[in-house]
Every structure is written in C-alpha cells, then in structure tokens.
N, CA, C and O atoms as a GROMACS GRO file, in nm:
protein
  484
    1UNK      N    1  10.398  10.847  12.011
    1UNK     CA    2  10.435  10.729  11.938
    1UNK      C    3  10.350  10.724  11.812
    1UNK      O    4  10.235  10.767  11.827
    2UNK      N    5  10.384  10.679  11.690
    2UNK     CA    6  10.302  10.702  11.589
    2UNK      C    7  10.275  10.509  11.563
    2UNK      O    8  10.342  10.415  11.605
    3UNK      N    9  10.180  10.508  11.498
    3UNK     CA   10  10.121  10.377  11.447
    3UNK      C   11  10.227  10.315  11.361
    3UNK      O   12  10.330  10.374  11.328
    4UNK      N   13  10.207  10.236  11.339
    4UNK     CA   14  10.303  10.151  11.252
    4UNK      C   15  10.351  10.174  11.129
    4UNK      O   16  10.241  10.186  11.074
    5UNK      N   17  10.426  10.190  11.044
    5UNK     CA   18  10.434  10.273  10.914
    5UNK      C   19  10.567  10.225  10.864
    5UNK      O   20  10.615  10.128  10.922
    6UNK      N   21  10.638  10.283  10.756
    6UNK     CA   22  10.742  10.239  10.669
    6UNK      C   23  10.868  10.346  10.677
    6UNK      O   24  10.897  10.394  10.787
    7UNK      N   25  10.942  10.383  10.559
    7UNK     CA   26  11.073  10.418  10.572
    7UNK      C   27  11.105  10.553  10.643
    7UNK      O   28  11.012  10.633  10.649
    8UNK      N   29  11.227  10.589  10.698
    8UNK     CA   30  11.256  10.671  10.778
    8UNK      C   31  11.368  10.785  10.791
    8UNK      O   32  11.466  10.757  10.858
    9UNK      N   33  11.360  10.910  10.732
    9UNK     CA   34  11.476  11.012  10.768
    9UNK      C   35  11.462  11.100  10.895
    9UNK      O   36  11.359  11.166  10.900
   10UNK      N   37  11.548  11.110  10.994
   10UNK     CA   38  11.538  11.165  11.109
   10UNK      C   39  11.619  11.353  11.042
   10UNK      O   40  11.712  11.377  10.966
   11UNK      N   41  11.538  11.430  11.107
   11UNK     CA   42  11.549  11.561  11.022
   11UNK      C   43  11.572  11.647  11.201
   11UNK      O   44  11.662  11.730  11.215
   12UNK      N   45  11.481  11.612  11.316
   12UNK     CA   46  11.491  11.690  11.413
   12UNK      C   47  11.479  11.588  11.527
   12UNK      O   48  11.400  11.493  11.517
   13UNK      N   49  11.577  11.610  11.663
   13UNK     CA   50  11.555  11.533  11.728
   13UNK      C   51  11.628  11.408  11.748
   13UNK      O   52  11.722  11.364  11.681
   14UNK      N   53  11.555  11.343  11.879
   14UNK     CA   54  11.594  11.175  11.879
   14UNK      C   55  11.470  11.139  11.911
   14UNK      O   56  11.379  11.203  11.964
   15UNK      N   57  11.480  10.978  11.854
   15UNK     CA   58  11.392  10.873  11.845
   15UNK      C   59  11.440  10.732  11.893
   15UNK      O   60  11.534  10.701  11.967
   16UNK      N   61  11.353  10.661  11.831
   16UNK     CA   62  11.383  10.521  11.890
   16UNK      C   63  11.302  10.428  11.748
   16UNK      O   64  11.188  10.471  11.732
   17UNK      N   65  11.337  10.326  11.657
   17UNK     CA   66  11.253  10.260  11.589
   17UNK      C   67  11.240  10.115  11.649
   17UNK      O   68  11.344  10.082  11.706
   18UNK      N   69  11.173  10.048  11.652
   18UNK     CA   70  11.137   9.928  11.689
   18UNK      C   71  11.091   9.901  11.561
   18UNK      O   72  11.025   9.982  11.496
   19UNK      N   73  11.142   9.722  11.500
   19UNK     CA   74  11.134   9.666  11.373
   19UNK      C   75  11.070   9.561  11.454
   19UNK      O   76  11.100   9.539  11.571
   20UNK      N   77  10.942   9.468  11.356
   20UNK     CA   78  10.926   9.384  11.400
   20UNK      C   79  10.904   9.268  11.250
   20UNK      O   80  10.840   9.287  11.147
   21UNK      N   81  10.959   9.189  11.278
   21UNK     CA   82  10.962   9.066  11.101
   21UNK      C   83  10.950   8.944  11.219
   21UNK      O   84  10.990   8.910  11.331
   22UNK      N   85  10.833   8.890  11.069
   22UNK     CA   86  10.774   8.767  11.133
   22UNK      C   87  10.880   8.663  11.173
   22UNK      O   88  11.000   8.685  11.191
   23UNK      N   89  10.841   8.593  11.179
   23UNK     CA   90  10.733   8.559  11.296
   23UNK      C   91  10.745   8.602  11.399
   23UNK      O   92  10.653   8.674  11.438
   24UNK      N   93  10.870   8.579  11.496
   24UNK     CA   94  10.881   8.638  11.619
   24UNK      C   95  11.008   8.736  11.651
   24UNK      O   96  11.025   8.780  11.765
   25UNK      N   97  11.081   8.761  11.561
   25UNK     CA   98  11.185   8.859  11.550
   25UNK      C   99  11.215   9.053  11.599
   25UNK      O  100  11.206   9.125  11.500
   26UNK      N  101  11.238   9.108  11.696
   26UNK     CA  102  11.201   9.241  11.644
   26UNK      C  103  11.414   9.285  11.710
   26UNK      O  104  11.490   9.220  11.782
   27UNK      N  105  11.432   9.431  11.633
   27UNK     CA  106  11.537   9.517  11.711
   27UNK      C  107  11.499   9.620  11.713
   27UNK      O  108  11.382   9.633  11.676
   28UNK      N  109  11.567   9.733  11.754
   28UNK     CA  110  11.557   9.873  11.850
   28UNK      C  111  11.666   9.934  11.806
   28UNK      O  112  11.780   9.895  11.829
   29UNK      N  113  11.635  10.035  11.738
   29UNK     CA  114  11.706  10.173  11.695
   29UNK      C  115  11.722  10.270  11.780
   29UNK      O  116  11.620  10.316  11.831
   30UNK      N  117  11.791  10.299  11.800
   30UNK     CA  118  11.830  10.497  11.825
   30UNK      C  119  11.838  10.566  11.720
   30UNK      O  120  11.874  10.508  11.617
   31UNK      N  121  11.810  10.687  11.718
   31UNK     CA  122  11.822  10.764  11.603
   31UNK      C  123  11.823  10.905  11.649
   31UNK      O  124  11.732  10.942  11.724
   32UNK      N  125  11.941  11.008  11.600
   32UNK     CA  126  11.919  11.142  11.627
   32UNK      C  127  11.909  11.246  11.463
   32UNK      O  128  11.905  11.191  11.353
   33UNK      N  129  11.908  11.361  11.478
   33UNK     CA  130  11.934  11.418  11.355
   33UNK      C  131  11.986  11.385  11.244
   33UNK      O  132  12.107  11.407  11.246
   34UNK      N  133  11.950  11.343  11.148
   34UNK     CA  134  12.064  11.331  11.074
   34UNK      C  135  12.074  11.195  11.017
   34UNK      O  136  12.138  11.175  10.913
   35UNK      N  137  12.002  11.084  11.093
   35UNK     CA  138  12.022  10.908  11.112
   35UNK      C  139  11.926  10.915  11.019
   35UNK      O  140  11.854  11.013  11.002
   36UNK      N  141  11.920  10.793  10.943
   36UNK     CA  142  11.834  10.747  10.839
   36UNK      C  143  11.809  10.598  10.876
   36UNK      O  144  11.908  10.524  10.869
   37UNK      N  145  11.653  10.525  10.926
   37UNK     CA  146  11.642  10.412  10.946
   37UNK      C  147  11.578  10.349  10.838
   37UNK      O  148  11.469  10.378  10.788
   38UNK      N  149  11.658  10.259  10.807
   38UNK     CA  150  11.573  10.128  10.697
   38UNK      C  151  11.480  10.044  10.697
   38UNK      O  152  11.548   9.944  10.720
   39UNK      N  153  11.357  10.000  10.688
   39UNK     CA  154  11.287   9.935  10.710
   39UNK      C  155  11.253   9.837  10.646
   39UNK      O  156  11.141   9.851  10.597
   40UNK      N  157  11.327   9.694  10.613
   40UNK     CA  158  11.301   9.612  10.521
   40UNK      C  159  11.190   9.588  10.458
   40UNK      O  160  11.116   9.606  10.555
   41UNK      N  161  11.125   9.564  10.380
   41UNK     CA  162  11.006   9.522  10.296
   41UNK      C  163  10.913   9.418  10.365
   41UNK      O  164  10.936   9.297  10.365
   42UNK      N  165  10.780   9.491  10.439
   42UNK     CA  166  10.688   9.381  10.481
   42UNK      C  167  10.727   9.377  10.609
   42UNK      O  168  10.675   9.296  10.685
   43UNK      N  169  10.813   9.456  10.646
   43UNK     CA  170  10.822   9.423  10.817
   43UNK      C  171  10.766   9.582  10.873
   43UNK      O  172  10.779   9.689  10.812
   44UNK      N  173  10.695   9.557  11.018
   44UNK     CA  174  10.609   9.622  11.080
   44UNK      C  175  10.693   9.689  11.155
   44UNK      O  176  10.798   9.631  11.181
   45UNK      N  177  10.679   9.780  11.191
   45UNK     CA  178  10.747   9.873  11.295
   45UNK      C  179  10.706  10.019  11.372
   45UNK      O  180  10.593  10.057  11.340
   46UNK      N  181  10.756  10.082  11.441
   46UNK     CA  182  10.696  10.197  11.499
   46UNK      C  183  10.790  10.290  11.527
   46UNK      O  184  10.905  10.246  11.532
   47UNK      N  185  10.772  10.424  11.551
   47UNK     CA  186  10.859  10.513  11.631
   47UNK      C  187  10.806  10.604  11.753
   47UNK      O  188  10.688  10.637  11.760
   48UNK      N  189  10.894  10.637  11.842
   48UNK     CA  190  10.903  10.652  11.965
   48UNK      C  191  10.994  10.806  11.946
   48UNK      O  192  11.093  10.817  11.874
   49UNK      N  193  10.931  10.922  12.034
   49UNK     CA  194  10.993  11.023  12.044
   49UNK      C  195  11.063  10.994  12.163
   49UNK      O  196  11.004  10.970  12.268
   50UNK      N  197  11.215  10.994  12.148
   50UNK     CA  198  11.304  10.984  12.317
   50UNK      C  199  11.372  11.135  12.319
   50UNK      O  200  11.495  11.127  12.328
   51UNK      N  201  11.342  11.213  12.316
   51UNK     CA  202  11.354  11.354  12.375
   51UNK      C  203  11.323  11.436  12.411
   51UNK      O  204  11.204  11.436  12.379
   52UNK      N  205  11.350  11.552  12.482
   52UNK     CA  206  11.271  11.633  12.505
   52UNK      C  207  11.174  11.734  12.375
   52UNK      O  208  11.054  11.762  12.376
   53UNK      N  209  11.279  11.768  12.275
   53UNK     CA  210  11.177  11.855  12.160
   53UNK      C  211  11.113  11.759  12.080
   53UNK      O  212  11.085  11.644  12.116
   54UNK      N  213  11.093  11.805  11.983
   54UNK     CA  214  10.963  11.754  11.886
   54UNK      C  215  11.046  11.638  11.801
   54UNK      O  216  11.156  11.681  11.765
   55UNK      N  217  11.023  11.521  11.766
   55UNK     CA  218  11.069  11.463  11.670
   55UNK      C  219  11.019  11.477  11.515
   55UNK      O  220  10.905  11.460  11.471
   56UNK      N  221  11.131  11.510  11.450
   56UNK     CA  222  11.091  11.553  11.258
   56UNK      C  223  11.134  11.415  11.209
   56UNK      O  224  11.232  11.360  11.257
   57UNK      N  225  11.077  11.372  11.135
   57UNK     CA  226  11.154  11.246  11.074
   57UNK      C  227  11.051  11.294  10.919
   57UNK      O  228  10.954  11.370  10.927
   58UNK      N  229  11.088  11.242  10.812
   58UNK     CA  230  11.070  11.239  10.690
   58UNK      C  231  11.053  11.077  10.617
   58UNK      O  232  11.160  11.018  10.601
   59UNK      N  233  10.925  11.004  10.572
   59UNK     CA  234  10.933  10.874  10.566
   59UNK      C  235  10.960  10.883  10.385
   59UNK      O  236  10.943  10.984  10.317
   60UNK      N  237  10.983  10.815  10.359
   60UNK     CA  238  11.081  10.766  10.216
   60UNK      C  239  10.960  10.648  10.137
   60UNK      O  240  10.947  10.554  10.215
   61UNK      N  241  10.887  10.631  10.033
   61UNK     CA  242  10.806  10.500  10.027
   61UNK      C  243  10.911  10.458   9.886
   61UNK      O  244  10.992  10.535   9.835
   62UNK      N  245  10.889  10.338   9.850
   62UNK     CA  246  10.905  10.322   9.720
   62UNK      C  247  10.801  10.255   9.656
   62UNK      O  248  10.811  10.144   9.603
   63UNK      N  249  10.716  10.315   9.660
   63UNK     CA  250  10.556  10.280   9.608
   63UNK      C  251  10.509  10.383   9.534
   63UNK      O  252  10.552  10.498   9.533
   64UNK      N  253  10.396  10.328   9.457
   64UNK     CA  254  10.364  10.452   9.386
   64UNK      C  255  10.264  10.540   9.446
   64UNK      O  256  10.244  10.660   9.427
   65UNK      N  257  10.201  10.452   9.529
   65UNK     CA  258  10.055  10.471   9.616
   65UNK      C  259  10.060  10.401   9.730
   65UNK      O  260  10.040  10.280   9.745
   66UNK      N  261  10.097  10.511   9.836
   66UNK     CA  262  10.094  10.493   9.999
   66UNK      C  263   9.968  10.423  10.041
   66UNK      O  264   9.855  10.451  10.004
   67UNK      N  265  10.016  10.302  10.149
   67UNK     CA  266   9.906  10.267  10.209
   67UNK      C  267   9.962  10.205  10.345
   67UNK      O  268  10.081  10.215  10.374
   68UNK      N  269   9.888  10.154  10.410
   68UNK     CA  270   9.934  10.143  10.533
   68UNK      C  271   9.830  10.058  10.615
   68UNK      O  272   9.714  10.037  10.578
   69UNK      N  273   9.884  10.018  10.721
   69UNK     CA  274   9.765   9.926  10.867
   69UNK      C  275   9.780  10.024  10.955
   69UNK      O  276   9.866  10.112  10.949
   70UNK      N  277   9.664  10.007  11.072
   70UNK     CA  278   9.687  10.028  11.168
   70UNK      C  279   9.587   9.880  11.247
   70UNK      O  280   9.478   9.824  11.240
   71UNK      N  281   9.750   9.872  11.337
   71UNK     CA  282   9.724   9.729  11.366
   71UNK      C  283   9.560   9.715  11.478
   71UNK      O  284   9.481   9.621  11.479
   72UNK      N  285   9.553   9.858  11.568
   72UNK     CA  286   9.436   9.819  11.638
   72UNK      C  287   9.333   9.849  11.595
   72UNK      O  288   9.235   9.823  11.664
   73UNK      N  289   9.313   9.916  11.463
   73UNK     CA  290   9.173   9.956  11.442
   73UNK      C  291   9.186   9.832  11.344
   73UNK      O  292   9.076   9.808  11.295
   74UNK      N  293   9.296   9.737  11.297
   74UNK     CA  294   9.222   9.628  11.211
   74UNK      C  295   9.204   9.528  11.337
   74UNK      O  296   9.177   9.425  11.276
   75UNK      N  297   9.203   9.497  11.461
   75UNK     CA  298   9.166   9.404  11.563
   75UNK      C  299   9.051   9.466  11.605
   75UNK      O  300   8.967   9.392  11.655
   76UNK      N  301   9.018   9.621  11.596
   76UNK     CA  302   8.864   9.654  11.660
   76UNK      C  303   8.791   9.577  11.573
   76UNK      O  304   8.716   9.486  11.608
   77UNK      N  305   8.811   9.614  11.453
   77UNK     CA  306   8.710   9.573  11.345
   77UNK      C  307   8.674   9.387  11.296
   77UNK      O  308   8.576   9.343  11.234
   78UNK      N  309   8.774   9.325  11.344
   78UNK     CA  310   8.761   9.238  11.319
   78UNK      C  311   8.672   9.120  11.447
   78UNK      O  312   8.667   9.131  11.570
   79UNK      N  313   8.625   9.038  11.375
   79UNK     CA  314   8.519   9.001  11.503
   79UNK      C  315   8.544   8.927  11.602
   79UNK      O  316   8.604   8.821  11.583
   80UNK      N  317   8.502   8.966  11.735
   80UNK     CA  318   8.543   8.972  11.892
   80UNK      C  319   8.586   8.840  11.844
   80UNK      O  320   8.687   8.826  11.775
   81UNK      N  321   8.514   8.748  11.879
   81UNK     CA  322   8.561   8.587  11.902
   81UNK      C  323   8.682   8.551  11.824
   81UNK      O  324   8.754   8.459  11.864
   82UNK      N  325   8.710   8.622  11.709
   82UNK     CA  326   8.827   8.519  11.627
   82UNK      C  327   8.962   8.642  11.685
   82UNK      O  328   9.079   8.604  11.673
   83UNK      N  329   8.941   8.750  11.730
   83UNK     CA  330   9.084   8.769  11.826
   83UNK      C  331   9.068   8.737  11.954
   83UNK      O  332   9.164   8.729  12.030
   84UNK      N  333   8.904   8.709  12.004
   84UNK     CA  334   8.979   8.681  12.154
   84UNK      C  335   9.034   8.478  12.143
   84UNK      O  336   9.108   8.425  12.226
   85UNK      N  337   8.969   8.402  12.018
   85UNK     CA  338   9.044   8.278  12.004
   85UNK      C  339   9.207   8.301  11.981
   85UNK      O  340   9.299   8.227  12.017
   86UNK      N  341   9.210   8.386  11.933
   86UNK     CA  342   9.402   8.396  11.839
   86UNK      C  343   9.508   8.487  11.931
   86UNK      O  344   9.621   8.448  11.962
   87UNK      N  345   9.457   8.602  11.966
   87UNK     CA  346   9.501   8.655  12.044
   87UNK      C  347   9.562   8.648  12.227
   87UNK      O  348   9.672   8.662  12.281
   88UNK      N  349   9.422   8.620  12.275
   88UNK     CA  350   9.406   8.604  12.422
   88UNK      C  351   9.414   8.753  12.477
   88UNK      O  352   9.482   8.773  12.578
   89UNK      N  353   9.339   8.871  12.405
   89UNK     CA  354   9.363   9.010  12.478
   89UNK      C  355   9.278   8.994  12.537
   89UNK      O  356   9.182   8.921  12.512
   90UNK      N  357   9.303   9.091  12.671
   90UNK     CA  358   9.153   9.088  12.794
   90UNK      C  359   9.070   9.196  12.722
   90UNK      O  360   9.083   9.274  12.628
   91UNK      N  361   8.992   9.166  12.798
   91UNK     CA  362   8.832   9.228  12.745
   91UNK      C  363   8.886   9.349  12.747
   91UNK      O  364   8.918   9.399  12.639
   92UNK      N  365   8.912   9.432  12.888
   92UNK     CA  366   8.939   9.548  12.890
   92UNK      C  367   9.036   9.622  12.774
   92UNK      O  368   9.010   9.737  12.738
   93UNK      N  369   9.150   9.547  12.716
   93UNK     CA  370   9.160   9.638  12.584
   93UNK      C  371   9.123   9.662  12.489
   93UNK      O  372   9.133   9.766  12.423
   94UNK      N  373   9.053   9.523  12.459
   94UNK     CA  374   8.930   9.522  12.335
   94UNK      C  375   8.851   9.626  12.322
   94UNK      O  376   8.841   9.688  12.216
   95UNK      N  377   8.764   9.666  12.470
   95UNK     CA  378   8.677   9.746  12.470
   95UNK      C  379   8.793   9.869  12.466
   95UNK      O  380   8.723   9.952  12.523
   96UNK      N  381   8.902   9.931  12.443
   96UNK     CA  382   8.933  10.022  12.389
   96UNK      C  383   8.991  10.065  12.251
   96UNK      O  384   9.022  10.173  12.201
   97UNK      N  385   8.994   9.949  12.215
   97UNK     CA  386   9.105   9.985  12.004
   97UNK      C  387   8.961  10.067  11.949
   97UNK      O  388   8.840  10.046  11.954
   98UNK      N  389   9.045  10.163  11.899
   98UNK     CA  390   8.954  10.246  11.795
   98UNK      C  391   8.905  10.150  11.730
   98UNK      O  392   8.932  10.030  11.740
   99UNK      N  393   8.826  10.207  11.655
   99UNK     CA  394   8.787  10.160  11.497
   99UNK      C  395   8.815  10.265  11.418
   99UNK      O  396   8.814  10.227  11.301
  100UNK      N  397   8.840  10.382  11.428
  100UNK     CA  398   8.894  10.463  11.325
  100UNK      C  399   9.084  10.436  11.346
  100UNK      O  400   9.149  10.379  11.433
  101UNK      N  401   9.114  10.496  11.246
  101UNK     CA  402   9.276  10.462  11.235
  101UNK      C  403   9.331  10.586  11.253
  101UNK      O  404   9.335  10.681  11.174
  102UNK      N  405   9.392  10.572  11.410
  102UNK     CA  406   9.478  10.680  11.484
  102UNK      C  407   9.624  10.667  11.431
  102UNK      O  408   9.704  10.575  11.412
  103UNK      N  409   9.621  10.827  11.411
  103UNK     CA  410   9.764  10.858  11.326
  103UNK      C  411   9.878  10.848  11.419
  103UNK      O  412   9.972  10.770  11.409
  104UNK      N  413   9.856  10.950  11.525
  104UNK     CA  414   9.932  10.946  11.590
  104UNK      C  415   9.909  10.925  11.725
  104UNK      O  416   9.809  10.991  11.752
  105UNK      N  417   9.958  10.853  11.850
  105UNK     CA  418   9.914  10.811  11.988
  105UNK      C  419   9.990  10.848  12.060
  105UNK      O  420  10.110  10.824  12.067
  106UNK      N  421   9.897  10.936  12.146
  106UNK     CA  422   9.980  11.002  12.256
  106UNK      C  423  10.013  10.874  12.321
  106UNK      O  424   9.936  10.778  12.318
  107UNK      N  425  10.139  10.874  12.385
  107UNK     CA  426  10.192  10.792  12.506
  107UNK      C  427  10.198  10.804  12.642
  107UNK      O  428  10.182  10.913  12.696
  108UNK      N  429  10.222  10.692  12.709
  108UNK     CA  430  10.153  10.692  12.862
  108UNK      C  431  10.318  10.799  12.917
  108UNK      O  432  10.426  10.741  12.913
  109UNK      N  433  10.312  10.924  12.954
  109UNK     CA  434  10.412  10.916  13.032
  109UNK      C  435  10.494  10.884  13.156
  109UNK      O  436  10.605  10.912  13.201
  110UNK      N  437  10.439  10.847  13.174
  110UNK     CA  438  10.481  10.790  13.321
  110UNK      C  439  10.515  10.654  13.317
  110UNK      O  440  10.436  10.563  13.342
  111UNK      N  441  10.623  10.642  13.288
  111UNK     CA  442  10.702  10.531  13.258
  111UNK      C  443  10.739  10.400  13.318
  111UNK      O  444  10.786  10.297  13.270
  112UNK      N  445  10.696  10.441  13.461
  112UNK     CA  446  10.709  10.342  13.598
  112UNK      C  447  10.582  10.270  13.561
  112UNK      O  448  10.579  10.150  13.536
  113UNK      N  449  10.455  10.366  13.558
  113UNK     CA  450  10.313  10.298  13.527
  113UNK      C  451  10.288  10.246  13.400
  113UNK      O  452  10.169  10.238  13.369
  114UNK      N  453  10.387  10.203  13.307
  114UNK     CA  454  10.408  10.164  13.182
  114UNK      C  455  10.468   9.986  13.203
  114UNK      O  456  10.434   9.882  13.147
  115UNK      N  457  10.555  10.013  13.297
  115UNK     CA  458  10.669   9.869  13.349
  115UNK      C  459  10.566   9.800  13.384
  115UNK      O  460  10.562   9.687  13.334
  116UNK      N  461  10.452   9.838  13.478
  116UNK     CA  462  10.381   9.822  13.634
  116UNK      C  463  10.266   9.746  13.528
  116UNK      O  464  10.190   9.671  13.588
  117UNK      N  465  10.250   9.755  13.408
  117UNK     CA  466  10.128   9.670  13.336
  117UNK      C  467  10.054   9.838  13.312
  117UNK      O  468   9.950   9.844  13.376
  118UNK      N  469  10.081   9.950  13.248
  118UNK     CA  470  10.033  10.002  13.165
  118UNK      C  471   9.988   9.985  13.028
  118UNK      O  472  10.032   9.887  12.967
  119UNK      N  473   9.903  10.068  12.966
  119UNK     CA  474   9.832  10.019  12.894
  119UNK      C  475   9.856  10.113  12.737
  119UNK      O  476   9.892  10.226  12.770
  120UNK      N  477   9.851  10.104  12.629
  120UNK     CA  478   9.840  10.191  12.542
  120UNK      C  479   9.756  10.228  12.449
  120UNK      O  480   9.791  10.281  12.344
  121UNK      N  481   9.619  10.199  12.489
  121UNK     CA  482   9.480  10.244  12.486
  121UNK      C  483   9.416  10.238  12.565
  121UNK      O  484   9.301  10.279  12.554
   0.00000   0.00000   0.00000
C-alpha cells in the first residue's frame, strides 16, 4: 500500500484507490491496466495493490514542485497530548508511526487478521 499521494495512471496490473474529501466523505476505485484515476484537488487518498503481480501506476502532478504528507509521520511528530486530545488513538499505535516518512508500506496479509482489529503499523 503506498502513503497517501496525488494523480494516477495504471500502466501494470490491478489496484484499488480509496479517495478521501473532507470532512467525512471517501469512495473506492478499481483499476486495471490501462484505467486512469482522478484525484480531485486537496483530497487525500491511497492505493492498494489487488493482484497477484506488481502494480505500475504512473502519478500525473499539475504542480511545478512535488510535495506531499505522510499522514503518520505528521501525527508521530506532532505532540502526544494534542493527538491523543483530537484523535483518541491508543497508545499502542502511537508508539508505532514513524517519524521518518515511509514511501511505501508493506501490508498486513492476512486479511482475516486485518477484519479481526489488525493493525497497519
């Protein structure tokens, strides 16, 4: 699964995009070879390899100068008390978000132990 990021050409493979726009809004893409996903302006999102080979996708900016979040190394960094006031994450994941900004995150495979209250750090 890769961190959160912007526009999208699918080149190898299938995927999955998840969009998320504030406040509480998100949908769910499929995507195989060939599919091109849009990512409106300012909205957060991720992708998901759903196949067996490698997923190629190609991201598109219309910026002049790429930049980007990564949402858990800006909650490591930011100080304990004002996400555990805003948030309500348990300790136990706190004590895992990087503080460096992971490109890409391996995923839990085991998918049952994902439903069951798995974790993705």
């Amino acid at each position: 699964m890769r961190e959160i990021h912007w526009h999208t050409t699918f080149i190898q493979g299938s995927g999955r995009i998840t969009v998320y726009v504030a406040p509480s809004t998100s949908r769910t893409y499929d995507f195989t070879a060939g599919g091109v996903g849009y990512i409106p302006q300012g909205s957060s999102h991720y992708i998901k390899n759903t196949g067996t080979e490698d997923l190629v996708y190609l991201e598109v900016l219309q910026a002049p100068k790429f930049t980007d979040i990564s949402v858990a190394q800006w909650l490591a960094l930011t100080p304990r008390q004002v996400v555990e006031d805003h948030v309500h994450l348990p300790d136990e994941l706190l004590d895992r978000l990087p503080t460096e900004k992971p490109y890409v995150v391996a995923g839990n495979k085991n998918l049952t132990a994902m439903a069951g209250g798995g974790t993705a750090y």
